[in-house]
N, C-alpha and C positions, 0 to 999 in steps of 0.2 A: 275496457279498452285502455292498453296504456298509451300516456302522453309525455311525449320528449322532444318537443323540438330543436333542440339544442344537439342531441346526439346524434350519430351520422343514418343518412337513410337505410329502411330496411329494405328498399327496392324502390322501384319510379314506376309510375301509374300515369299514363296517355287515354284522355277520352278526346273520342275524334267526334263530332258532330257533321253527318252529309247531310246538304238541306240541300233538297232536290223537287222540284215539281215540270212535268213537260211543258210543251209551251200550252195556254189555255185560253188565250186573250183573243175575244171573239169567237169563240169554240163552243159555245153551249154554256148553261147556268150549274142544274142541277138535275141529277144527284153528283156529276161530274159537270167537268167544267172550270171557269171563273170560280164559281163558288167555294171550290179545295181550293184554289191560293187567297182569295178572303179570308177562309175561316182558318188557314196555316199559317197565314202573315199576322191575323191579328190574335189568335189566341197561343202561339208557337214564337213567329220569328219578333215581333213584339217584347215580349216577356223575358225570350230569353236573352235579346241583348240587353234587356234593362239589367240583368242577373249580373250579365258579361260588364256592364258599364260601373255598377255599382261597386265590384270587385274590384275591375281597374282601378276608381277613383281611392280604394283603398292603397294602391300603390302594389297588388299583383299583379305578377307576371307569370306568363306563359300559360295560362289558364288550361288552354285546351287549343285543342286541331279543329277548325272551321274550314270545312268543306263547302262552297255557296257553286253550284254548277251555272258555268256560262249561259244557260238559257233561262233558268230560274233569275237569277243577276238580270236580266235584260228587260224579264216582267218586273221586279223590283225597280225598275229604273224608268218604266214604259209610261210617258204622261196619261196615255190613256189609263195605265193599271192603275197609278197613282190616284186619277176621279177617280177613280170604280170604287178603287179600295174603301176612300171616304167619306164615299156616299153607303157603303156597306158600312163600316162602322157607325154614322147616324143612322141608319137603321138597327143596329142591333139597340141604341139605346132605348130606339124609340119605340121597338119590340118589348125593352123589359117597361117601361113605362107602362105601355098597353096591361102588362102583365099583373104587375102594383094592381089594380082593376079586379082581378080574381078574388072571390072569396076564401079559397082555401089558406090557413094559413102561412104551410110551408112553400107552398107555390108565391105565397106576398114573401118572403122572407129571401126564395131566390130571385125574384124582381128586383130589390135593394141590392143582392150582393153583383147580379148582372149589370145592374144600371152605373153602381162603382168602377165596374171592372172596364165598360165601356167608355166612359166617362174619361177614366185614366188614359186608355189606349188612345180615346181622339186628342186629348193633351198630348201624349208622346208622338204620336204620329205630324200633328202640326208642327209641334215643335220641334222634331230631330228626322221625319222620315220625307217630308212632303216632296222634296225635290229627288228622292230617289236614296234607294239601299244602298249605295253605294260606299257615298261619305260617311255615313252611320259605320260601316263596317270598316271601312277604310281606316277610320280614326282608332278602330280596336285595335289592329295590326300593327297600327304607327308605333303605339305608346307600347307594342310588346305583348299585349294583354292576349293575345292570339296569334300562330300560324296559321295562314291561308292556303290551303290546299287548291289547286284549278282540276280540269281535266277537258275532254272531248266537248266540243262546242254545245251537242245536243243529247249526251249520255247513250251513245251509242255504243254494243257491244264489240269493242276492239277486236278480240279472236277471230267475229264474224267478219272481215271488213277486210276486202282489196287494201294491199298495204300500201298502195297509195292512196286510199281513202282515209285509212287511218290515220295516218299522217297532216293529209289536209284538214280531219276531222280534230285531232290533238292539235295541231298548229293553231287552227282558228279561235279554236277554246283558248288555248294561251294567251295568244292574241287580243283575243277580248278581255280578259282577265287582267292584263296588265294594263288596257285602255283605263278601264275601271276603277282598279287597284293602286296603281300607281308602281308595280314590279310585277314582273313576270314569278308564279311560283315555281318553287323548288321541287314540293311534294305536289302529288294528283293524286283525285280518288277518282280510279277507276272504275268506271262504273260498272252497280251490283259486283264488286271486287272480284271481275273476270280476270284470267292470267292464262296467258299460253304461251309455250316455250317459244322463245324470239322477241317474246313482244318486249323484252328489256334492250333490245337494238332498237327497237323504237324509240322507247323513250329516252333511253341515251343519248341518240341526237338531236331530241329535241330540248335535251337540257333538264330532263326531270332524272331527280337526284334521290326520291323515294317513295314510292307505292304501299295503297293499303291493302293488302289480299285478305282472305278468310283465313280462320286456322288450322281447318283439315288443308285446306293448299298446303300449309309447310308440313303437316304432323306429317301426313300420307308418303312424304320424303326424308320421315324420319330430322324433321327438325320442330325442338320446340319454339312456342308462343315466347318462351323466358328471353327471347334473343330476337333481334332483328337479323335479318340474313341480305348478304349478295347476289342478286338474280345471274346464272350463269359467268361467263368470263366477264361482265360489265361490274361496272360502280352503284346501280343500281340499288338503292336495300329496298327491300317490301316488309315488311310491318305487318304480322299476325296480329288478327282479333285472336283475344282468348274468351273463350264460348263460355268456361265453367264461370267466368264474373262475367259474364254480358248475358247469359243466361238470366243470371239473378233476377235482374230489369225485365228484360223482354224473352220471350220466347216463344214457341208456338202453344205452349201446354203450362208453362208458368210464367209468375214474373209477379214484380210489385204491385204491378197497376191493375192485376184481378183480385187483390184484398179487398175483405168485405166492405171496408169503412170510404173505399176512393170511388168517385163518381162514375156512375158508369156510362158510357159512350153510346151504347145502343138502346136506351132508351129515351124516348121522347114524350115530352108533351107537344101533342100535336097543333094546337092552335097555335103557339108560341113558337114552339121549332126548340127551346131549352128543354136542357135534357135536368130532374130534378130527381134521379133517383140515384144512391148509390150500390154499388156492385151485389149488394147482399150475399148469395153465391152466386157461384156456378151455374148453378141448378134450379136458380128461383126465376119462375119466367115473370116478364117483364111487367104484369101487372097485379103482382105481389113485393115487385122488388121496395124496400124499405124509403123511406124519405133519406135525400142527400144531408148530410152533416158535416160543416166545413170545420168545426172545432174538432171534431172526431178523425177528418181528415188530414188536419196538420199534425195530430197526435199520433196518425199511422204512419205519413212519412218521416217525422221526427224518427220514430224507429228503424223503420227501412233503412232509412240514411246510416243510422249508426252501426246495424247490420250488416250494410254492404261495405262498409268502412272496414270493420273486424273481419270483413272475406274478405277482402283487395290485400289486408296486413298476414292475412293465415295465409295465403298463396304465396304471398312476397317473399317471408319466410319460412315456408316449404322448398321456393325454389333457392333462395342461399344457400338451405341445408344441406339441399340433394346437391348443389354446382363447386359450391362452395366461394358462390362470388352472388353479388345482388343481380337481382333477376328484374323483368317488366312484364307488366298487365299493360295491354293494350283492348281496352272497348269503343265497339265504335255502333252507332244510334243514328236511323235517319232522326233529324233535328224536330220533326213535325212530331213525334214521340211525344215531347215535352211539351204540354200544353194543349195541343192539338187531342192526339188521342188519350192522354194522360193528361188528367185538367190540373192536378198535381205535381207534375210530372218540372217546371221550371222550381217550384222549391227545393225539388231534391235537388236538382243540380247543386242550390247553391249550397245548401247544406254537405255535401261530397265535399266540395271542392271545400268548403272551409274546415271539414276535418279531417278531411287523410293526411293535410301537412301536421297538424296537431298529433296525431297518429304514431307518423317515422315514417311518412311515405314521401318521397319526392313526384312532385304534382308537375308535368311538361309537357310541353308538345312535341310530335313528333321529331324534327329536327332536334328539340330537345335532347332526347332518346338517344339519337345518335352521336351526337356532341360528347353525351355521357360515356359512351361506349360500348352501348348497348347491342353492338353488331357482332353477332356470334362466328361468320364464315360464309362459306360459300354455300347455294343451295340450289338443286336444279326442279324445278315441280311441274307436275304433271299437269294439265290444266284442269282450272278449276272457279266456282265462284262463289258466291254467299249466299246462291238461290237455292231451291228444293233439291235435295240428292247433291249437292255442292260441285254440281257439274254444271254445261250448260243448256240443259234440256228444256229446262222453261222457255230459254227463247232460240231452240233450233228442233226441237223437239214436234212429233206428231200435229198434234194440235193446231203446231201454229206455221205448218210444212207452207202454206200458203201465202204468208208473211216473207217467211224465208225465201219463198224463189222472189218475192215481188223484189227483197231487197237486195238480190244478187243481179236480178235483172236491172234495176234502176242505179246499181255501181258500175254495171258494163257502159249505161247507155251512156250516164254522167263522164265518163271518161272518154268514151267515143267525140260525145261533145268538143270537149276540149279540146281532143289529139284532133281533130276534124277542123278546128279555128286556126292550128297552126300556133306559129308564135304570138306573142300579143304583148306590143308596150303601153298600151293604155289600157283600165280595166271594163270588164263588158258585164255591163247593170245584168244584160238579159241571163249570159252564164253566171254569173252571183247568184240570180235568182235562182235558174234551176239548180244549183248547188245548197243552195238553203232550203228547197225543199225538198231534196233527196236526205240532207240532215236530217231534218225533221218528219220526215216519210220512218228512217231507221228508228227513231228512239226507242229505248229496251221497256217504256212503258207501256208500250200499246202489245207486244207480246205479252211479257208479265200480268197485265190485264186478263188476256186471252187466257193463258194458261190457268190462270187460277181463277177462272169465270168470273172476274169481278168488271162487273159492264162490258163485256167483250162487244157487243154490238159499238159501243160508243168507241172501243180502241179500234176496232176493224175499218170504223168512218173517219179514226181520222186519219190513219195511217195510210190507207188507198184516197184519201181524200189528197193526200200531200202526193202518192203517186199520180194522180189526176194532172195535178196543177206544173208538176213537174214536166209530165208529157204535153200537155196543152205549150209549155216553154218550150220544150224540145221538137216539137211539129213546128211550132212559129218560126223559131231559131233556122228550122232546116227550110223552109219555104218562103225565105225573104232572099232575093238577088244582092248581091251586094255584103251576106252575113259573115263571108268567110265561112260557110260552112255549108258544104254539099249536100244533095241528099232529100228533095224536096218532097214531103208528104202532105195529107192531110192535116188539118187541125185535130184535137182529138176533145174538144170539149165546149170552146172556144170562150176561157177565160180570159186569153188573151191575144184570142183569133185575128183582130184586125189590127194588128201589131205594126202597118204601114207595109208596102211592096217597091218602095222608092229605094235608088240608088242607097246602101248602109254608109253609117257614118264612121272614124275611128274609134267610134267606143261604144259599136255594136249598133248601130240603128239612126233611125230620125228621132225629133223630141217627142210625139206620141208612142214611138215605143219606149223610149227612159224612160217616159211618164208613166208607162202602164206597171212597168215592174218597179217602179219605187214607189206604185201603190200594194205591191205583193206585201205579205209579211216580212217583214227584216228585222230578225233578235239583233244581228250584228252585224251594223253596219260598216265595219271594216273587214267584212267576210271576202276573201281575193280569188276567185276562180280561178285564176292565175296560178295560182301555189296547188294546185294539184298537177304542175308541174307536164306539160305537155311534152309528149314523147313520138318524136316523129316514125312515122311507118319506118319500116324495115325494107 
């Protein structure tokens, strides 16, 4: 690999990081659950800011595109998740302690290297996470070290969505993102990088200035990955993943992190719950697979790294050759990748990131990109996402036809709600609430689950679980005098059946019903029912 940094780049290179989990707080443990933002936050979002902070301190910038979606940010921030969290990290050390106990030797050997690992995390956690993700992240952004991407409050699939939902649903993700953040973002990642033609009217008026789509989205309209493009007559650019280097890493059938030498994820010691074997093959099942080797380990992504390196510089310039102007790799990685299912997987980062500049690659974040000039023209695409067949059938598809009417049904009734309360100058706890759980009813995880059989019982309980709690609102809602809202039914559950029948007050009720709904779940507490914008009869 040759090294210049001194002479001009041979192309720029954007890795976008979406760190995404649905909401899970009080949802169950395991195998889903609490449990995945435990072991994401501490082995995943952990590690790779320490990666991210270490850089900074070096005096980089623009590292990379951080993606943190408004509902995940919420658990990051939730006192509750915060005890969970660190009562989960004291367990994990006191798991490898237990473990030290065994007589095997490499099973004693991964006890020491788990009891360090834990060890360090409740140090970092005390010291930089305790009062919430927020400021941790916040302080990357300030000093430059990263773009913050936002998007839809609950990762809800845009294309699917009354666009007045839509709407309410991007507004409130912003919303929350600049409580947090301290500015509203520029770029969103849309979630599972759906696109359908309009939706850059969307975000136009909501003030997002650039989108991350998949790369068949552009190619299929004859635009390459080498260029960021203009969605339709709008300002809008979208940002192609390119698949031949994002492949490299991850992919369905290869990628780094199934070399023989890197820990592998699916096997377990079961007493313990640590996993001590590495990947051997493919092919070896799991109680043949060889003993984990961490020296063997860092020797196999040292290479990786230097590999992907030499593919990010051969593509750069291939694409000068063929344009005959510098060209962009953009990859983009749910962030739980590194760490989480790739125990390896936070070294490469840093290793990337500190040789592609050494390389001739110009290293930025998205805005970067564009600053640069990396906007090739205009592009109109068909829709499309980053799921199975790059359409959107995973989550409108067969399988999950039963999801899809619940969530078409639950945007009509959501809105009926509103237009039925009429105007409103004060806000109403009870419609927030059912607005936050028709959010969270939608999220593209409980499909996705479904589709690709992974716990589909647990996505189906909770997704009908959140249409439950929603209707249990909207029966209440409709059967209180006084609601500003006609229409009086049954209760349908009775979460929150005995909501008060006393004359309503102006901000939807008496004090036991506030009180009942700001006992609900609430990611975000500046969520405005209001802004789904009431539209008087005709």
């Amino acid at each position: 690999m040759t090294s210049s940094p001194s002479s001009p780049p041979v192309g720029t290179f954007c890795l976008v990081l979406h760190t995404h989990l649905p909401w899970l707080a009080r949802h169950g443990t395991w195998p889903v659950g609490e449990e995945w933002l435990h072991q994401a936050w501490s082995h995943s979002y952990i590690p790779v800011v320490d990666v991210l902070e270490r850089l900074a301190a070096e005096g980089r910038r623009d590292l990379l595109t951080l993606g943190v979606t408004p509902v995940l940010a919420a658990q990051l921030d939730d006192p509750y998740c915060l005890d969970r969290q660190h009562a989960w990290l004291g367990g994990w050390r006191l798991r490898a302690e237990e473990l030290a106990g065994r007589s095997e030797a490499n099973l004693r050997d991964l006890a020491a290297s788990e009891f360090r690992a834990a060890s360090r995390a409740l140090d970092q956690f005390g010291s930089r996470w305790a009062r919430g993700a927020s400021p941790v992240v916040r302080a990357l952004a300030d000093c430059g070290a990263v773009e913050l991407l936002g998007g839809p409050a609950t990762h809800t699939i845009t294309p699917l969505l009354d666009r007045r939902v839509a709407d309410f649903a991007l507004g409130s993700g912003l919303d929350d993102h600049a409580v947090r953040f301290g500015r509203r973002p520029v770029g969103i990642w849309a979630p599972e990088c759906a696109y359908a033609p309009g939706l850059e009217g969307l975000y136009a008026s909501a003030g997002v200035g650039h989108v991350v789509v998949d790369g068949p989205t552009l190619l299929h309209v004859g635009r390459s990955t080498a260029d960021a493009w203009t969605l339709g007559d709008s300002d809008v650019v979208a940002v192609g993943r390119d698949l031949d280097v994002a492949y490299r890493v991850w992919s369905p059938r290869r990628g780094y992190p199934g070399g023989p030498w890197y820990r592998d994820f699916h096997t377990f010691d079961h007493p313990s719950g640590f996993k001590p074997a590495r990947v051997t093959s493919t092919s070896t099942s799991p109680e043949h697979k060889a003993p984990y080797e961490p020296s063997r380990a860092l020797a196999a992504v040292a290479a990786d790294a230097e590999d992907f390196v030499e593919h990010v510089r051969r593509r750069l310039l291939r694409h000068e050759a063929e344009r005959g102007r510098p060209g962009l790799v953009m990859v983009a990685y749910d962030t739980e990748l590194f760490g989480h299912w790739w125990r390896e997987g936070p070294e490469f980062l840093e290793r990337i990131l500190r040789l592609l500049p050494t390389a001739g690659v110009r290293v930025t974040t998205l805005a970067g990109a564009i600053v640069a000039g990396h906007v090739g023209g205009r592009a109109d695409p068909a829709t499309g996402s980053w799921g199975a067949g790059k359409d959107l059938a995973v989550w409108e598809g067969a399988a999950v036809s039963d999801l899809v009417a619940a969530d078409r049904d639950v945007q009509r009734r959501l809105l009926a709600l509103v237009d039925d309360a009429g105007e409103m100058r004060a806000r109403r706890p009870d419609l927030d609430a059912a607005a936050t759980q028709a959010l969270l009813a939608m999220s593209s995880d409980w499909a996705f689950m479904v589709s690709h059989d992974s716990t589909p019982d647990y996505a189906r309980r909770r997704a009908f679980g959140h249409f439950q709690v929603f209707a249990d609102i909207e029966a209440a809602v409709r059967s209180r005098p006084g609601s500003g809202v006609g229409g009086a039914g049954p209760v349908a559950g009775g979460v929150v059946a005995d909501g008060g029948a006393g004359g309503g007050r102006a901000d939807g009720g008496d004090p036991t019903w506030t009180d009942r709904c700001a006992d609900l779940e609430r990611p975000f507490p500046h969520l405005d029912a209001r802004l789904l914008g009431y539209r008087s009869p005709r």
